[in-house]
Each structure stands twice: as structure tokens, then as C-alpha cells.
Kinemage of the C-alpha trace (Angstrom):
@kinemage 1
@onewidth
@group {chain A} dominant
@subgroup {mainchain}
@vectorlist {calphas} color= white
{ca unk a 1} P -4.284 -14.087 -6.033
{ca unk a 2} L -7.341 -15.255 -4.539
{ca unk a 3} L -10.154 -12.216 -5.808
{ca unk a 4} L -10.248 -10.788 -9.109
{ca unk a 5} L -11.506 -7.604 -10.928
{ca unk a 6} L -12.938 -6.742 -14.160
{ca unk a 7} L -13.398 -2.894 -14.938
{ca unk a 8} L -15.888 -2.271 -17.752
{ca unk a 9} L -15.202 0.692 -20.002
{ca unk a 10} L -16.170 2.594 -22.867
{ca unk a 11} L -14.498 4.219 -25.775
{ca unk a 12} L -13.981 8.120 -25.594
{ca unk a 13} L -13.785 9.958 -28.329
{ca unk a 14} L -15.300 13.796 -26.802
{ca unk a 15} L -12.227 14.735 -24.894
{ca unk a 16} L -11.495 18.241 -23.714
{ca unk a 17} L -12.259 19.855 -20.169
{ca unk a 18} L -15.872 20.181 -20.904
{ca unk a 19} L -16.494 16.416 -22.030
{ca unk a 20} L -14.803 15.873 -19.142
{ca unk a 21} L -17.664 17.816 -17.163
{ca unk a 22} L -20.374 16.069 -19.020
{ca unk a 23} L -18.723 12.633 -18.124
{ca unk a 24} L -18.854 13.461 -14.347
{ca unk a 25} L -22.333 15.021 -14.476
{ca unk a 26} L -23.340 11.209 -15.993
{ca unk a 27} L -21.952 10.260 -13.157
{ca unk a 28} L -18.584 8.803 -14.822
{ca unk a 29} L -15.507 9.858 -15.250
{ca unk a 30} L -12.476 10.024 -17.831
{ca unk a 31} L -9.410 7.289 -18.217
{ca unk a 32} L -7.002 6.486 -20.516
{ca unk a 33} L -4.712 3.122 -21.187
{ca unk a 34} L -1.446 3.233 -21.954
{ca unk a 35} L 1.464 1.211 -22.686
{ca unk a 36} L 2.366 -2.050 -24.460
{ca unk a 37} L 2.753 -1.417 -28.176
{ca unk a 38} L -0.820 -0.160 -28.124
{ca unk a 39} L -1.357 3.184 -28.762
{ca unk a 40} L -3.020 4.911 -26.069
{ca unk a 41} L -6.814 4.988 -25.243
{ca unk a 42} L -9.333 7.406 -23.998
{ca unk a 43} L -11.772 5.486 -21.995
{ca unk a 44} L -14.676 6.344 -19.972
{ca unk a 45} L -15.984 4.601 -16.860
{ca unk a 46} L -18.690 4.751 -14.258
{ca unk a 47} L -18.209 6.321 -11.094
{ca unk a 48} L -19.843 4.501 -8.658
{ca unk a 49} L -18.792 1.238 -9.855
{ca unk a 50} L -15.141 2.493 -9.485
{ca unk a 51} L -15.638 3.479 -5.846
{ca unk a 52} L -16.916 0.180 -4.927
{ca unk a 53} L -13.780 -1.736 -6.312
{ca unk a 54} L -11.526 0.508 -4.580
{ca unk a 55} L -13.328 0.061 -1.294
{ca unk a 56} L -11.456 -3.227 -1.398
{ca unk a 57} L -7.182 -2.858 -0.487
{ca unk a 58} L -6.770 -5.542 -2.962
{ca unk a 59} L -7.605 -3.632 -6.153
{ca unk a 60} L -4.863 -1.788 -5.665
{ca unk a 61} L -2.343 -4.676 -6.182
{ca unk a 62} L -3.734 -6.642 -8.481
{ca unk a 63} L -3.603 -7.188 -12.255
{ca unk a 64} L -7.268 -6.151 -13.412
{ca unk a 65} L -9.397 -7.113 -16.420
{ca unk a 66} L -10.253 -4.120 -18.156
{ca unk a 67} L -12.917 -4.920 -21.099
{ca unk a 68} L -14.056 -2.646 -23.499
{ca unk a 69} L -16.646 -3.377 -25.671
{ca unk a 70} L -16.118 -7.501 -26.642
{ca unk a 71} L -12.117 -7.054 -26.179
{ca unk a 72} L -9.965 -7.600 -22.962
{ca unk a 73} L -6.549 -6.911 -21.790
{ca unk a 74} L -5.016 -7.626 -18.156
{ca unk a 75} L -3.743 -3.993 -17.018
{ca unk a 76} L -3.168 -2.943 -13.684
{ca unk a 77} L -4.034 0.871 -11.752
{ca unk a 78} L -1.320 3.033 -12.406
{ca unk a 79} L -2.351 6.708 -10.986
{ca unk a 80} L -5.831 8.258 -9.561
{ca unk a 81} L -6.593 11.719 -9.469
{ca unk a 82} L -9.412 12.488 -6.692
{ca unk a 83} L -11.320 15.204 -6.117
{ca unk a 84} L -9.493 17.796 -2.991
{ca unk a 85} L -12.553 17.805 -1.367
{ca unk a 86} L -15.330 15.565 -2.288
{ca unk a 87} L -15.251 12.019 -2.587
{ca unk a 88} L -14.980 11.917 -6.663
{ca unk a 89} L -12.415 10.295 -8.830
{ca unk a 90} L -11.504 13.216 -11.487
{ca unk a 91} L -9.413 11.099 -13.730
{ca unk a 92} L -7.183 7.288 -13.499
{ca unk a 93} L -4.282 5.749 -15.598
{ca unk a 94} L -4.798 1.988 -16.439
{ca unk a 95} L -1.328 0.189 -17.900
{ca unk a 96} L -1.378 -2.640 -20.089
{ca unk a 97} L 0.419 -5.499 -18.589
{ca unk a 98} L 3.389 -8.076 -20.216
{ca unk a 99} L 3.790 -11.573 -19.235
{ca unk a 100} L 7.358 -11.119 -19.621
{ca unk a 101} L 7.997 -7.711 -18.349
{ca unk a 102} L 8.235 -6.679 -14.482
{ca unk a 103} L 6.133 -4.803 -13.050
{ca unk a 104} L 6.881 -2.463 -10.330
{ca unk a 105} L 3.418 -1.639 -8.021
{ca unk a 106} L 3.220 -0.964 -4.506
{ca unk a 107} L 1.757 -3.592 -2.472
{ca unk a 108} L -0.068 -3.390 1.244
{ca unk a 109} L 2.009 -4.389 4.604
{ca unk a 110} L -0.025 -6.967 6.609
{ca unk a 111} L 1.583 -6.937 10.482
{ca unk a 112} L 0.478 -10.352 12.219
{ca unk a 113} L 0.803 -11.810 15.231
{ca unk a 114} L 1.194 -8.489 17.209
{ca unk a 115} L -0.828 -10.015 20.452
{ca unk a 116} L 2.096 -12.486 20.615
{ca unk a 117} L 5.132 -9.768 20.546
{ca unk a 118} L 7.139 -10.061 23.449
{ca unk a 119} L 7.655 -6.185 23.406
{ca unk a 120} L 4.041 -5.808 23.584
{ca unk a 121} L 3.358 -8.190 26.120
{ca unk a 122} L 6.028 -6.182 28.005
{ca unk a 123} L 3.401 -3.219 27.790
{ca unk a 124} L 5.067 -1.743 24.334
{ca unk a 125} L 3.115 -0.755 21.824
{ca unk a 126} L 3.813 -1.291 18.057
{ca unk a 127} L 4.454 1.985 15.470
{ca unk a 128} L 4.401 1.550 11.657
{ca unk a 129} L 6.672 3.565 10.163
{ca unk a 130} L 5.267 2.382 6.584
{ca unk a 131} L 2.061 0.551 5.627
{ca unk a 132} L 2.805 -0.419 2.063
{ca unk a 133} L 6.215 -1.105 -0.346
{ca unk a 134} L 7.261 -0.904 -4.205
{ca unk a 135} L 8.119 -4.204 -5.454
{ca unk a 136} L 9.201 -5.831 -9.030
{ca unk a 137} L 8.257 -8.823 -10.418
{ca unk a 138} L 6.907 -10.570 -13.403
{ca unk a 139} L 2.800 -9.873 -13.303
{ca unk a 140} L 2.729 -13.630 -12.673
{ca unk a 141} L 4.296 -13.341 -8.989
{ca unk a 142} L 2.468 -10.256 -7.981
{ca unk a 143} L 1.536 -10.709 -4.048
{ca unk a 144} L -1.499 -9.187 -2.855
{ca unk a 145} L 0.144 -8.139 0.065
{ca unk a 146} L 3.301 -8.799 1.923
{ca unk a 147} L 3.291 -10.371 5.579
{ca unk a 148} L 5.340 -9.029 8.463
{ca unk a 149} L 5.624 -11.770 11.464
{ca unk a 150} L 5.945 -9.493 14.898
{ca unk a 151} L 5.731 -13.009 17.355
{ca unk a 152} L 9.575 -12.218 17.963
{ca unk a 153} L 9.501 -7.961 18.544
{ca unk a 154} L 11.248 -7.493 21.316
{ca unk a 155} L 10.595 -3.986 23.549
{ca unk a 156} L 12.663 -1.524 21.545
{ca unk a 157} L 13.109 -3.792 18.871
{ca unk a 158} L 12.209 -3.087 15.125
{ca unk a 159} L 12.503 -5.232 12.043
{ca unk a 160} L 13.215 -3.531 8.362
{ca unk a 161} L 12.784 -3.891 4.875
{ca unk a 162} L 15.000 -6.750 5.143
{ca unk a 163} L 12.947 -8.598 7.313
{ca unk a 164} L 9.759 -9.029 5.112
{ca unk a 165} L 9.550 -12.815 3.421
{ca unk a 166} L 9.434 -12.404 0.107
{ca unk a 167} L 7.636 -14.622 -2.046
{ca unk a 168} L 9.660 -16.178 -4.966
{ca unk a 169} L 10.439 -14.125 -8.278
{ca unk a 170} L 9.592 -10.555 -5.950
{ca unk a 171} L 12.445 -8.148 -4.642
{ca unk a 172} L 11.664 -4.974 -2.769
{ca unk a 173} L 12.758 -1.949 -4.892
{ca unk a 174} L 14.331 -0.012 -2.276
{ca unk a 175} L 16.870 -2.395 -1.208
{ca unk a 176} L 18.149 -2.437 -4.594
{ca unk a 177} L 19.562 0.684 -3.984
{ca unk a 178} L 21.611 -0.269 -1.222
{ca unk a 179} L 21.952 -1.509 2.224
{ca unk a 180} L 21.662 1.616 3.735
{ca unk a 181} L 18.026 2.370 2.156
{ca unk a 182} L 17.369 -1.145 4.296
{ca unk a 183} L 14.454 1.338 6.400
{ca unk a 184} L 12.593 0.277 9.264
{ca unk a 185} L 9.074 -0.833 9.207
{ca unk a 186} L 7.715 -1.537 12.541
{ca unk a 187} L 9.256 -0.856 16.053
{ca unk a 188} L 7.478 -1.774 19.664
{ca unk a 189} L 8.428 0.876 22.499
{ca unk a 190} L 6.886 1.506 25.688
{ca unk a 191} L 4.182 4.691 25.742
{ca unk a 192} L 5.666 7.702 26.395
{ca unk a 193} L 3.437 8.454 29.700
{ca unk a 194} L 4.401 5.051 31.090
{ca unk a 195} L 8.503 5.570 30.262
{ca unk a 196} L 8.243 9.179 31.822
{ca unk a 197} L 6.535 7.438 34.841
{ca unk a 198} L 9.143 4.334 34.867
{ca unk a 199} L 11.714 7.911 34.987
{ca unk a 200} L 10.546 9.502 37.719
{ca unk a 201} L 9.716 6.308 39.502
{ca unk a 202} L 13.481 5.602 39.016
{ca unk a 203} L 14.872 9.144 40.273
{ca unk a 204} L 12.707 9.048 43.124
{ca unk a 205} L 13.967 5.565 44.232
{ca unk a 206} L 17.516 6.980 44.042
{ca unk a 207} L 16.536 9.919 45.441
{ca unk a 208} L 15.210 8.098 48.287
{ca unk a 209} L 18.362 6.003 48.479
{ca unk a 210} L 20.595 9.228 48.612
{ca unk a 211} L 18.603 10.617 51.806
{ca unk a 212} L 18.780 7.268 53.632
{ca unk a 213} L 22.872 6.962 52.988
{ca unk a 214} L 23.611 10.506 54.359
């Protein structure tokens, strides 16, 4: 993993909806850790700090440093709770991350080489049906993101779960569950304008055709 994160935090010991009020008009906001064979922890942490790490796609997908006071533990972002209509985190989840135990987190889709797609050089254009996956692995192998090579989309083509390279010691969760949860990720079609065109271009030509033969 080539960036890294380490969320500062302080111990909460006001809890309640109205210490949660007085956290937020500080301009923080409540968290909690969990998991392990730690009980769990009430934390605090400051708001615009927060915002600025999840500005970054990363953060999402990556095991985090959270430090509290002079300890540290490697945990990684579990929930968030935002605000319906202003741009404020209410509350997250943090979990404490094992060496030895898999993880399951859902990491970004990154589609390259979509210039060089046949389809689209055909005049397609490329859909994403989804931008991001659940995996499982050991904390060790977590990707920041998962590649998707398009330089071979053909025009009305797509590729699927199936057809992501995974990196070693990672498996997609959903094709666990069988090959028909094998779902499709990307497809390249032509615009709908230019295929209803292509249609009437077509049943005019026949039409044409038709006329001249009788």
C-alpha cells in the first residue's frame, strides 16, 4: 500500500445524545472501536481532520493507525454515519484489525485502458454497472484498489466479476456464492441516439431497396 493514515483520537467518557451535541459544536464528533478481545471504546475525533482523510478514495481501503493518547492499534473504517443534509460526519465505527484473521472491506474498481477498447474505438461507450467490490483477505494482502484492463472490450462486450486479476491471498466475496452471482462490471455499447439512427438508416435502405425491386 503505497500511502498511509494515522487518525488521532481521544478518550470519551461523556456519552449520551447531548455530549454528543457538545462534541459536534467543538467541532468533533463521536466514535467508538470495537473488536479484537478489546473491549469496546468511546472515542472522540476532530471533524475537519476526518473530512480531509476521506477526501482521499484510499482511506477507505486501507488499514489505518488509530492512536490514542501514547498507544496504537492498526484498525480499519468500518461504518460512517453522515449528516442527510449537511456535509457533517454524525458518528464512525473503527475495527481493530488481526494479522491472522481476514478481513472483508470493499475496495475501489480502477477501469484502465478505456481509450484503447476496441468497442469504443468502434464509437461505444463504456457503462459501469459497479464502481467498487467486497473482498477477503488477510490485512496483509489488502489491495488499495482492484484494476479492470478494458484494451480487449469489444462493442457489446462486457467482462464480470470473474474477469478482475486478483492479487495473491484476495478472493472476491460474491463469487463465493456461486457462479451465477459471477455479475457484470463494465459493458461498451453504442449510444442510444446513434443505434436508433444506425435503425432507421437501415429501414430506410431496405425501404429504398423494396421500391426499386417492384
Amino acid at each position: 500500500m503505497s500511502v498511509s493514515f494515522t487518525i488521532e483520537a481521544e478518550l470519551r467518557t461523556d456519552l449520551g445524545k447531548g455530549a454528543s451535541r457538545r462534541l459536534r459544536h467543538e467541532d468533533k464528533f463521536p466514535a467508538v472501536v470495537y473488536g479484537g478481545e478489546k473491549d469496546p471504546v468511546a472515542l472522540s475525533l476532530d471533524h475537519k481532520k476526518m473530512m480531509h482523510n476521506l477526501e482521499n478514495e484510499a482511506f477507505y481501503s486501507h488499514i489505518l493507525t488509530l492512536k490514542v493518547g501514547n498507544d496504537e492499534e492498526q484498525v480499519i473504517l468500518k461504518d460512517l454515519q453522515r449528516h442527510p443534509a449537511k456535509p457533517r460526519i454524525m458518528h464512525a465505527d473503527f475495527m481493530r484489525v488481526n494479522a491472522k484473521e481476514k478481513l472483508h472491506l470493499h475496495v475501489p474498481l480502477h477501469f484502465i485502458n478505456e481509450d484503447k477498447c476496441p468497442g469504443v474505438k468502434a464509437g461505444g461507450l463504456v457503462t459501469h454497472s459497479i464502481t467498487e467490490v467486497e473482498v477477503a483477505c488477510l490485512p496483509q494482502d489488502l489491495p488499495e484498489y482492484l484494476e479492470v484492463d478494458l484494451s480487449n472490450l469489444e462493442l457489446d462486450g462486457s467482462l464480470h466479476l470473474s474477469d478482475i486479476t486478483l492479487p495473491s491471498g484476495v478472493e472476491v466475496v460474491e463469487l463465493t456464492h456461486g457462479e451465477d452471482h459471477d455479475q457484470a462490471i463494465a459493458a461498451v455499447h453504442m449510444p442510444r441516439g446513434a443505434k436508433e439512427a444506425d435503425e432507421e438508416e437501415g429501414a430506410a435502405e431496405e425501404g429504398g431497396e423494396e421500391a426499386a425491386s417492384e
